[in-house]
N, C-alpha and C positions, 0 to 999 in steps of 0.2 A: 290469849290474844288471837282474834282473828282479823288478817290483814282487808283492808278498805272498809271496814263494819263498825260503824261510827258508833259509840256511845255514852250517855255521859253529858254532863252541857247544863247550862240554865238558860231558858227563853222568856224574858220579859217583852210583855206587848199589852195594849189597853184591850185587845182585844183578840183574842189566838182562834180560828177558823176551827170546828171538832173535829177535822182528817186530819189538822198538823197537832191539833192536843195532841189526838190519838197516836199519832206517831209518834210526837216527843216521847209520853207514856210510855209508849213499849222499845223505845231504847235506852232508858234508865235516866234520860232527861227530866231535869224538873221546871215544868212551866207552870208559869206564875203570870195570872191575869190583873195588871195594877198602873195605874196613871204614871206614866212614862213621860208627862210633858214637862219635867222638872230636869229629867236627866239632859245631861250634855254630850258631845263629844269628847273624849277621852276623860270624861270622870271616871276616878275611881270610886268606887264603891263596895257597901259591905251590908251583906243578905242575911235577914236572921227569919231561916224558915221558921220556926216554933214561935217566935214572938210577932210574924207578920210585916218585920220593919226591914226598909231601905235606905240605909244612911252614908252619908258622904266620909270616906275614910278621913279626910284631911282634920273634918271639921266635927264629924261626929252629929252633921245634923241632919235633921229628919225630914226624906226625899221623900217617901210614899209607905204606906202602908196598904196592908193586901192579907186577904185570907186563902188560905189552901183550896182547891175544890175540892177535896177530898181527903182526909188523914193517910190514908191510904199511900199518896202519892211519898211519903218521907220512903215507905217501907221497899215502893214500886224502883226507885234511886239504886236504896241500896241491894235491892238483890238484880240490880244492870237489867232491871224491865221489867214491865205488868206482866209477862207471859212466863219468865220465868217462878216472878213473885206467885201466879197462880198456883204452878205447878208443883213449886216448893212448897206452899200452903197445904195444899191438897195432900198431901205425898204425907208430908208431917200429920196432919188430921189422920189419914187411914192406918199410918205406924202405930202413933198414940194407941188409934182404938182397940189396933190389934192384940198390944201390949196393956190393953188393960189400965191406959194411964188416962186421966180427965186434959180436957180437950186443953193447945196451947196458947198461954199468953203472952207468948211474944211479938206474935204478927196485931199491928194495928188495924179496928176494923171502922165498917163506913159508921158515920153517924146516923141515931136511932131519926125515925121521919116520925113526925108526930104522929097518933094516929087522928084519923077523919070519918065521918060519915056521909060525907060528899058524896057525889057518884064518881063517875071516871070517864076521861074525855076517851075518842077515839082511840088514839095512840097508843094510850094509858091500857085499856083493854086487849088491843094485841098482841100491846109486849106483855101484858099478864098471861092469857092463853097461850105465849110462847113460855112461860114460866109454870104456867098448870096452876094459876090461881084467877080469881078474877079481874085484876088490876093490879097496876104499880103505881105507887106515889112517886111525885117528882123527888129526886133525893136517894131514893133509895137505889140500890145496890143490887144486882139482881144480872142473872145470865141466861138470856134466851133462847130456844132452841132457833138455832138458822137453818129457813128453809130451804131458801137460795143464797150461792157465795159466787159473786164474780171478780174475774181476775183478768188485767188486762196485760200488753204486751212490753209496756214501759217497765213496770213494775212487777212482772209475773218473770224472769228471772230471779229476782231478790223472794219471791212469795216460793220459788223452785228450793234456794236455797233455805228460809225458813223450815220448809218440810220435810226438807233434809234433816236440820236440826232437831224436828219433833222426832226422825225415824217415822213419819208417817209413810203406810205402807197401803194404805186404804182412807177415802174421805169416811168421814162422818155422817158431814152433811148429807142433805136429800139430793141438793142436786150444787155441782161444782161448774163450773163455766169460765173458760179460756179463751178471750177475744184476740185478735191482731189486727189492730185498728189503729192505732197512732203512728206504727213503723212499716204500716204497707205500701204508702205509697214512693216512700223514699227510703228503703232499706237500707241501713249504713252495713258493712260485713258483718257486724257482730249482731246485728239483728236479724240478717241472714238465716245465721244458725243456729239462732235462735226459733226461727220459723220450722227449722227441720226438728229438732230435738223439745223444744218445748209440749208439743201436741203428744205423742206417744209419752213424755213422763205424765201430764194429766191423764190421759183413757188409762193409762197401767192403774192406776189409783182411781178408775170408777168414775174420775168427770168428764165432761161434752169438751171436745174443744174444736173451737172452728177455724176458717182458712185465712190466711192472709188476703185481704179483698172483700170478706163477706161482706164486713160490715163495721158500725160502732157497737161497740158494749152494751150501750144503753139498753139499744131499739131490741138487741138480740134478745138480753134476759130480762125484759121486759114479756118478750113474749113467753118466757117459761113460767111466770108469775102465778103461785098460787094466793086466793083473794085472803087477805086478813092474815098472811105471814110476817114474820120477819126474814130477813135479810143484809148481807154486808156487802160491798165492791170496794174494789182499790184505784177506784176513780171518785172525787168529790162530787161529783154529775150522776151518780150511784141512787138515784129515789124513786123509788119504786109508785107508779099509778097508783095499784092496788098491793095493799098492805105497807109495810112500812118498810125501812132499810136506813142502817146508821152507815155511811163512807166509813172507809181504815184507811189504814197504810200496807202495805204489801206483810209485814209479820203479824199484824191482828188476820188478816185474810188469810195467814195460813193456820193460824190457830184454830179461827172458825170451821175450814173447811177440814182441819185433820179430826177438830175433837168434835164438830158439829154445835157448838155453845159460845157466845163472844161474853165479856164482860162489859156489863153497862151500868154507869150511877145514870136513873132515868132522869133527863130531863122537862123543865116545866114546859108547858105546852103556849103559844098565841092563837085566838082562834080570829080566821078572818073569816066572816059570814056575805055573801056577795048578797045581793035583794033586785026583785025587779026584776025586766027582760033589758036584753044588750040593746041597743038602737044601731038603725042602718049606718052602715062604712063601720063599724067598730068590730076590727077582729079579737081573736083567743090573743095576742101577744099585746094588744091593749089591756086587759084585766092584767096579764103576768105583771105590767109597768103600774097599775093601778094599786098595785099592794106597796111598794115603797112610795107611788105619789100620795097615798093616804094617810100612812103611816108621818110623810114628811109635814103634812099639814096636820095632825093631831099631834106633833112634837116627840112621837114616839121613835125618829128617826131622823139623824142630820147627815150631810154630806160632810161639813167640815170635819179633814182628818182629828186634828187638835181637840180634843174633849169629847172626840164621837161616841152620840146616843145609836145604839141598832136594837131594838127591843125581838131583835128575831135571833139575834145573836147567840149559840149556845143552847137552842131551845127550839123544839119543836112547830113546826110551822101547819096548823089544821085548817081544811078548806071543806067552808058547806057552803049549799046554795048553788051550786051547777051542778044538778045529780046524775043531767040527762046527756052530759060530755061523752063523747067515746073517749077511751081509754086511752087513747095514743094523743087525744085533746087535753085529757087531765095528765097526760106526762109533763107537756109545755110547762104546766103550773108549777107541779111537784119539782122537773128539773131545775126550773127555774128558784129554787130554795136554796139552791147551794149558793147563786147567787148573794143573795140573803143573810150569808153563814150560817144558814141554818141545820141544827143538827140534823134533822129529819124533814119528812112532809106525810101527813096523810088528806087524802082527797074523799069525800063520804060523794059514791056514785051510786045509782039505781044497780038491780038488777040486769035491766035489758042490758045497757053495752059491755057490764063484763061478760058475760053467758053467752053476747055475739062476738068478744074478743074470744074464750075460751075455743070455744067450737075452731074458730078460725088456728089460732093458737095449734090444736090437735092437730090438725091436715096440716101446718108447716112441721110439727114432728116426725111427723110418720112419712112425710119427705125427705126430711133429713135422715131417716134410719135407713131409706128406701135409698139415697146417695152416700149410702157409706161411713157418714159420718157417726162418731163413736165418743163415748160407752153407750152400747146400744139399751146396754143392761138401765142405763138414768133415765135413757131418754122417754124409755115406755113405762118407767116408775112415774116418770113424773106425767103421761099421757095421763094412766090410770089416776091420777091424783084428779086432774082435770076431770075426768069423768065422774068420778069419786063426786066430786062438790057440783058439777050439772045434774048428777041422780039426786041430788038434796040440797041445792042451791040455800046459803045465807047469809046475811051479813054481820055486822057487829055494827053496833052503833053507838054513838056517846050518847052518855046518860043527862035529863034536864038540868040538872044541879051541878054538874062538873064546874071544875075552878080553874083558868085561865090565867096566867100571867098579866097579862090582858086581851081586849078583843075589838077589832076591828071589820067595822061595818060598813060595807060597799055600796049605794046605791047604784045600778047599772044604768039608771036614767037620768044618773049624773055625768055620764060619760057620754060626753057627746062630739068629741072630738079626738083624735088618735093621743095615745102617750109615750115619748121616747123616752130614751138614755143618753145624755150627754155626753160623750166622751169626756174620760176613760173609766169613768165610774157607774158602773149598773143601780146605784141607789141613787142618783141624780136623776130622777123618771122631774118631765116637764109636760107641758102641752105643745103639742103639733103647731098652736099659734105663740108661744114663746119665744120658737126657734128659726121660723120660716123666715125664709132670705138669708139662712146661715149658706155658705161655700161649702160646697161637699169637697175636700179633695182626693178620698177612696171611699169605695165598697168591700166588706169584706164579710162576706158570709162561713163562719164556723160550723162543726157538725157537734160542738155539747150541747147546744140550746136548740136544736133545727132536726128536725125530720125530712126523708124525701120528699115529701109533700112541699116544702118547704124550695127546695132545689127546684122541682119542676114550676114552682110557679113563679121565678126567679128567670128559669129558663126560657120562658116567654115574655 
């Protein structure tokens, strides 16, 4: 028993966001994604994971039915988390072999993915080269190598403690990254000292970590980005420009950064293709609102809570057709996915603005070594990485024949007037003439969806 350290639990929802899957998973929770509009207040209820059903104890009738995401999840329960059920897998697998015994069948595994001769969409492709093969199919099972792992200041005490429990004494990972961005500007005491003692246990174990004031997580390890990686953060606003990045919870975040590999069942991919040139007055956060007002008018997305369609939901979010973005333009995009609940985002960019991000990128490191800031030892692995891929610059691209969930087609010369968000729903995207003559009665500008760029033009 360890005191405050939650575990255990069943989560029913039509629809579970993959930061809180992934959490429930690795606290031995079992969530379970199934139509909840039948349940009541204070029903009782009786859950039969292996047959799928949800029935009313009194009456013995049938509320909802529902399939596992993965067989796996019965095994993840009972050994109290995916992180332990790994570890005990693994552990048991190297003893067997040792002993000379055939491999064991007690642990349940993922289900087989058909095979295809498709090609493989973006996504698909880098979480293969993070696995050392060509591709992964949606379905399968598979743990990639993580380039980059960020960790912020809310949940980077609990990822402290996590690492404790590994006994990690060194990351893995390539590069590890320690923001304090949510409790800088209002420090309660315990975040205090938190500010003292969190940064020295990250550099002792090899990762960056930065000051209270820098900045947000995002913008930071954004800039350490190498192109066509994978990556994790313990923030949901965690998506990487270039390459890809699945959010966690603060104990998949320490997994990754102790052992350097997360466990992923990969997700199906939606591909939205933008077409055409943008027209005057229509900014970069008009396309962001342009992918749910699309989605909402092809029926592949509704507002209403009760029976909600999200076809982004649970699944990867791929964007072509603005190749010539700067990198900090295709963040707006890709951040904006979490929005979405989407598991990932990848963005297909040219050459030029990563190679003028990179460059830029180097000179704010070697600033940063040059002020102190530490492990000095990441921060010039990860320069040289940068240089690494400027000396041989290239990208990955999805292949003609790749298969989509579905796919969604942008005209940009359909857009010819701004698109919001309704309060308080970000998939409520409308027209700028829908809403005009609404009362504003506040302004409130956020830093997960916003850049400084964003601030200063706000400021005038």
């Amino acid at each position: 028993y360890v005191p405050n350290k939650r575990v255990g639990g069943v989560v029913l929802g039509s629809k579970i966001a993959p930061i809180f899957f992934n959490t429930m998973e690795d606290a031995g929770a079992l969530p379970i994604e199934v139509d909840v509009s039948d349940f009541n207040m204070g029903d009782v209820i009786d859950i039969y994971p292996f047959a799928g059903e949800i029935r009313n104890h009194e009456t013995g009738a049938m509320l909802a039915s529902f399939t596992l995401k993965t067989d796996v999840l019965v095994d993840e329960v009972r050994a109290g988390g995916r992180i332990p059920l790994i570890i005990g897998r693994c552990l048991t697998a190297r003893a067997r072999e040792s002993l000379g015994l055939p491999p064991s069948t007690i642990f349940r595994h993922a289900r087989d993915v058909a095979a295809s001769d498709k090609g493989y969409t973006l996504a698909q492709k880098m979480v293969g080269r993070a696995c050392g093969v060509p591709g992964v199919r949606p379905g399968q099972y598979c743990e990639p190598k993580m380039t980059s792992v960020g960790s912020q200041d809310t949940t980077g005490p609990m990822t402290r403690d996590e690492l404790k429990d590994l006994a990690c004494l060194g990351f893995s990972a390539d590069l590890v990254m320690q923001s304090f961005c949510h409790t800088a500007a209002y420090p309660k005491p315990v975040d205090v000292q938190t500010h003292h003692t969190l940064p020295d246990f990250i550099m002792n174990r090899g990762g960056v970590s930065l000051r209270p004031g820098d900045g947000i997580i995002h913008s930071w390890l954004n800039r350490m980005l190498l192109p066509d990686t994978v990556g994790t953060g313990g923030d949901s606003h965690t998506r990487f420009p270039i390459g890809i990045s699945f959010p966690a919870g603060s104990g998949l975040v320490a997994f990754a950064a102790a052992t350097g590999v997360m466990p992923l069942d990969m997700p199906e991919s939606v591909l939205v293709r933008f077409k055409g040139a943008m027209q005057p007055g229509i900014t970069l956060r008009d396309l962001v609102h342009a992918i749910p007002y699309c989605a909402i008018k092809q029926g592949l997305l509704t507002v209403e809570k009760r029976g909600k369609k999200n076809i982004f939901s649970g699944r990867i979010l791929e964007i072509e057709g603005l190749p010539e973005l700067k990198v900090e333009q295709a963040f707006e995009l890709s951040d904006a996915s979490a929005e979405r609940s989407a598991a990932g985002c990848t963005i297909k960019l040219d050459q030029a603005p990563i190679t003028e991000y990179l460059n830029s990128n180097i000179v704010l490191m070697k600033w940063m070594i040059s002020g102190g800031y530490g492990d000095r030892r990441a921060l010039e692995r990860r320069i040289k990485g940068m240089e690494s891929w400027l000396a041989n610059p290239s990208l990955l691209s999805a292949d003609a024949d790749a298969e989509y969930a579905a796919v969604i087609e942008i005209d940009l010369a359909e857009i010819s007037e701004p698109i919001l968000c309704v309060p308080n729903d970000p998939d409520d995207a409308r027209l700028l003439s829908d809403v005009a003559g609404r009362k504003i009665d506040e302004v409130f500008i956020g830093s997960c969806m916003t850049n400084i760029g964003h601030f200063r033009a706000a400021g005038k």
